[in-house]
Every structure is written in structure tokens, then in C-alpha cells.
C-alpha positions as CSV (number, residue, x, y, z in Angstrom):
1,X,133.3,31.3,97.2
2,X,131.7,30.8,100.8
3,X,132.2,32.9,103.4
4,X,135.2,32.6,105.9
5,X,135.0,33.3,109.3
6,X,138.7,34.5,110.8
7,X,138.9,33.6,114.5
8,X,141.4,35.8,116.5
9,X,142.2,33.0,119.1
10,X,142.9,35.4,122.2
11,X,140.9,37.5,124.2
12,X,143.9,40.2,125.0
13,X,143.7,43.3,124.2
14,X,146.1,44.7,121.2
15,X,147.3,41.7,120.6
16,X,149.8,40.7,117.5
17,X,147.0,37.8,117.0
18,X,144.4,40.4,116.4
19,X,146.6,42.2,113.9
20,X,147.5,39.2,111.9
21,X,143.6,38.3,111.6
22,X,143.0,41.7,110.2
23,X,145.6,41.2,107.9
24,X,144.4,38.2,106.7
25,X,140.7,39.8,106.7
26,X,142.0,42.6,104.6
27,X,143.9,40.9,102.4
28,X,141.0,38.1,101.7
29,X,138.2,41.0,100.9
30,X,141.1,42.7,98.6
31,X,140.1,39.2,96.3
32,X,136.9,39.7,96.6
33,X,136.2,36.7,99.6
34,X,133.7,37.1,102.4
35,X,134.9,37.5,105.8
36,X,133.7,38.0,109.0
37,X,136.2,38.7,111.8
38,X,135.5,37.3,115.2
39,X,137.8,38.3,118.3
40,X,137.7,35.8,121.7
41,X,137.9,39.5,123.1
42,X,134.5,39.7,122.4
43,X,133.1,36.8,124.0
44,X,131.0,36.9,127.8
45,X,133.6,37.5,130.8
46,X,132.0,34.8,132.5
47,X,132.0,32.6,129.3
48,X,133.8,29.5,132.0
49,X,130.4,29.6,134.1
50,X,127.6,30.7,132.3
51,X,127.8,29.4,128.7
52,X,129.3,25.7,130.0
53,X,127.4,22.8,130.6
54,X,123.8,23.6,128.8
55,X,123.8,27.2,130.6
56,X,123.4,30.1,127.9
57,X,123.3,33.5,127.2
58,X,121.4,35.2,124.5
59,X,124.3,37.1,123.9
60,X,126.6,34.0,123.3
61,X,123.4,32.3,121.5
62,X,124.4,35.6,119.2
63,X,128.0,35.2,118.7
64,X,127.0,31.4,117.9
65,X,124.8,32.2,114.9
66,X,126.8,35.0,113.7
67,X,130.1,33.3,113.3
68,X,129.9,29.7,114.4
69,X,126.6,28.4,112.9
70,X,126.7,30.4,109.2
71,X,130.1,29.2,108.4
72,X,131.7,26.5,106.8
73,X,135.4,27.6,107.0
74,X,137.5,28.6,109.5
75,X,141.0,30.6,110.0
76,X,142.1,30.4,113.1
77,X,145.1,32.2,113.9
78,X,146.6,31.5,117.5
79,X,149.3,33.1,119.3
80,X,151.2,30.7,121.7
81,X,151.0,30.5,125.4
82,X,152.9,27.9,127.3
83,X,153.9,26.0,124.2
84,X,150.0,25.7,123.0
85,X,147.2,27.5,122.7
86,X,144.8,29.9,125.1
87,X,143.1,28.2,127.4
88,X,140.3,30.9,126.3
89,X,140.0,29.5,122.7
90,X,139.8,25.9,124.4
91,X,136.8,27.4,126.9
92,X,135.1,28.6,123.8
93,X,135.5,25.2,121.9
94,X,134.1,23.8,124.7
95,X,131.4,26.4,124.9
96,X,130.2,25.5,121.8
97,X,128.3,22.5,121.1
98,X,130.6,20.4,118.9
99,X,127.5,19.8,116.1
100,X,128.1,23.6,114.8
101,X,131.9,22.8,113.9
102,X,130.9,19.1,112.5
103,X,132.3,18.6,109.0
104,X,133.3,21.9,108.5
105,X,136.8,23.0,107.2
106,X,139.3,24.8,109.5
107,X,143.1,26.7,108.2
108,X,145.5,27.3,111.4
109,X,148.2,30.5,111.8
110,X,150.2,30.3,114.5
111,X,151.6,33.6,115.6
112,X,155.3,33.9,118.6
113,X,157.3,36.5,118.8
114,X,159.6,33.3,119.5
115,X,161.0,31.3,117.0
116,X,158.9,28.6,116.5
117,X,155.4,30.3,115.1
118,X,153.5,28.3,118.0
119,X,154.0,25.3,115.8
120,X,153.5,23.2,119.0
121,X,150.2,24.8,119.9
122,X,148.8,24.8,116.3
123,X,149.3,21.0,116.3
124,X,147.4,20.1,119.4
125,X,144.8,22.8,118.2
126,X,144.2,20.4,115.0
127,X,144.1,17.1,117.3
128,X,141.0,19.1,119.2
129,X,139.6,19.9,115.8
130,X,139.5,17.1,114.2
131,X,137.8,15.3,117.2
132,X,135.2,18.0,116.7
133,X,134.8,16.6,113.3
134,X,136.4,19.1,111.6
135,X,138.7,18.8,108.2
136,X,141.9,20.4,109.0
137,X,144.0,22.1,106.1
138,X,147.3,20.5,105.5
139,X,149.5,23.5,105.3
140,X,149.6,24.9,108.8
141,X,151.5,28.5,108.8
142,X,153.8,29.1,111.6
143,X,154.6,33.3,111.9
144,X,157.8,33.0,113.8
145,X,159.0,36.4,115.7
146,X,156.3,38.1,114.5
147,X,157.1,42.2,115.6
148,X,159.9,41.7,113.3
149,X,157.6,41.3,110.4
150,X,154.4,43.2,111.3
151,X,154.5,46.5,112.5
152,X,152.9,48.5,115.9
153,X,150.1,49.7,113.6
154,X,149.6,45.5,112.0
155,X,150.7,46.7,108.4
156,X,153.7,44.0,106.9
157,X,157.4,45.3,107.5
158,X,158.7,42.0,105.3
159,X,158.1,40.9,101.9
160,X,158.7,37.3,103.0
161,X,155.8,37.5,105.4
162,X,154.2,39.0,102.8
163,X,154.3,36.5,100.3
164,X,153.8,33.5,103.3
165,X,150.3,34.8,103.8
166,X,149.4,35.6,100.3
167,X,150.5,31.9,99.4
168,X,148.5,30.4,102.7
169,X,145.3,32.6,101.6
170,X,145.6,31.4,98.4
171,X,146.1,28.1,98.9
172,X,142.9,28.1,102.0
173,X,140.6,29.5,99.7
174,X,141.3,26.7,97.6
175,X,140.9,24.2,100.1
């Protein structure tokens, strides 16, 4: 099985996002699957002027080999703000030249601690996707008021949510 790199789609600190991706990372390596775990906490402060337009770091050239260029498959998992997604995982789309996400596959969790699972945001994150080429999985899982089903310390309170992410990751690997 190839490797899959999880993408923690927000660059806030603590975040429910965060603790969803290292569920999903945890519970991937418990069957044996590669993963590498990439938070947009980590990316340059001054990622909207310096690695736009042509301009770049070496230390974004670095997060862009590490976890952009070596994979093949994706897991974003996106928190909603303002009924989408974070305006910092659309900088770092744009960041990155659109040839490293060409043709590769990509799985979408949305996380609220709403009701809807940022079903909305997931949605437009696959339209921006697909025009960089990539093959969106079919199955998009929404995580609906998520601090009722995962914990302060990101360990699973609910059997239900449970089971959702087992069947998702199951199901992606597949894909």
C-alpha cells in the first residue's frame, strides 16, 4: 500500500482538526499503512508573501518534497470557517505549484462542532481539487459536533464515530 499523507487543514493551535488527523494517523499505522502527518501549523508565517508567485523558501521547498511531491494520496481533514474551508489551506494550494497534486488521489473529512460536519466547505474544497487535477473520493465524511464525539485529549468518546472513521479509512485505503 502507498503511503498516505494526512493534511490537518488549519494552522490553529490545538485544534479539533489536528486531533481528528491524529486519529486517523493512528488508526491507519494500527493496519499497518504509511502515513505522514502534515499540520498547516507548520507552514512559513509569511507563506501569503514569500512562497506566492514564483518566490520560495528552502524551507517551504522542504515541506514540498516531504509531503507534497512523495505522495500520491491525500486525507484532508478540514474544520469549517465561514461555511468553507481556511483561507490558510487555500494559500497553501495556491502556494504550491498545481503539477505536484496532478493526478493524484485525495479523501476529505470535514470536522464542526456545528451540525453540518463542514459539508459545505468539503464540497467547494473538492471543486478546487479536482481543477488541480486531482481524483477526489466519492465518500466524503462530514464529523458533525465533533467535542461530543472526541475528547479534550483527541481519543473517541462515541462508538458511532468510531465505526464512521474505521469504515472511511477502510474504504480510502481502498480507493
Amino acid at each position: 500500500m502507498s503511503a498516505i499523507t494526512i493534511i490537518s487543514g488549519t494552522n490553529r493551535p490545538g485544534s479539533n482538526t489536528l486531533k481528528v488527523a491524529k486519529l486517523c494517523q493512528k488508526m491507519l499505522k494500527e493496519q499497518g499503512v504509511d502515513t505522514e502527518l502534515f499540520s498547516l501549523e507548520n507552514v512559513p508565517q509569511t507563506i501569503a508573501f514569500t512562497e506566492l508567485f514564483g518566490k520560495r523558501t528552502p524551507e517551504f521547498d522542504t515541506l514540498i518534497t516531504k509531503y507534497i511531491d512523495n505522495g500520491s494520496k491525500f486525507l484532508f481533514i478540514t474544520p469549517e470557517y465561514n461555511g468553507s474551508y481556511p483561507g490558510i489551506l487555500k494559500t497553501f494550494l495556491e502556494a504550491v505549484h498545481p503539477k505536484f497534486f496532478n493526478f493524484k488521489k485525495a479523501g476529505l473529512i470535514g470536522v464542526s462542532d456545528g451540525r453540518a460536519g463542514n459539508l459545505r466547505g468539503i464540497e467547494q474544497l473538492t471543486l478546487v481539487l479536482n481543477y488541480l487535477k486531482m481524483t477526489v473520493f466519492y465518500n466524503k465524511l462530514p464529523i458533525s459536533s465533533v467535542t461530543k464525539h472526541i475528547d479534550a485529549n483527541g481519543e473517541i468518546i462515541t462508538e458511532e464515530t468510531k465505526v464512521a472513521l474505521e469504515n472511511y479509512l477502510n474504504d480510502f485505503m481502498e480507493f
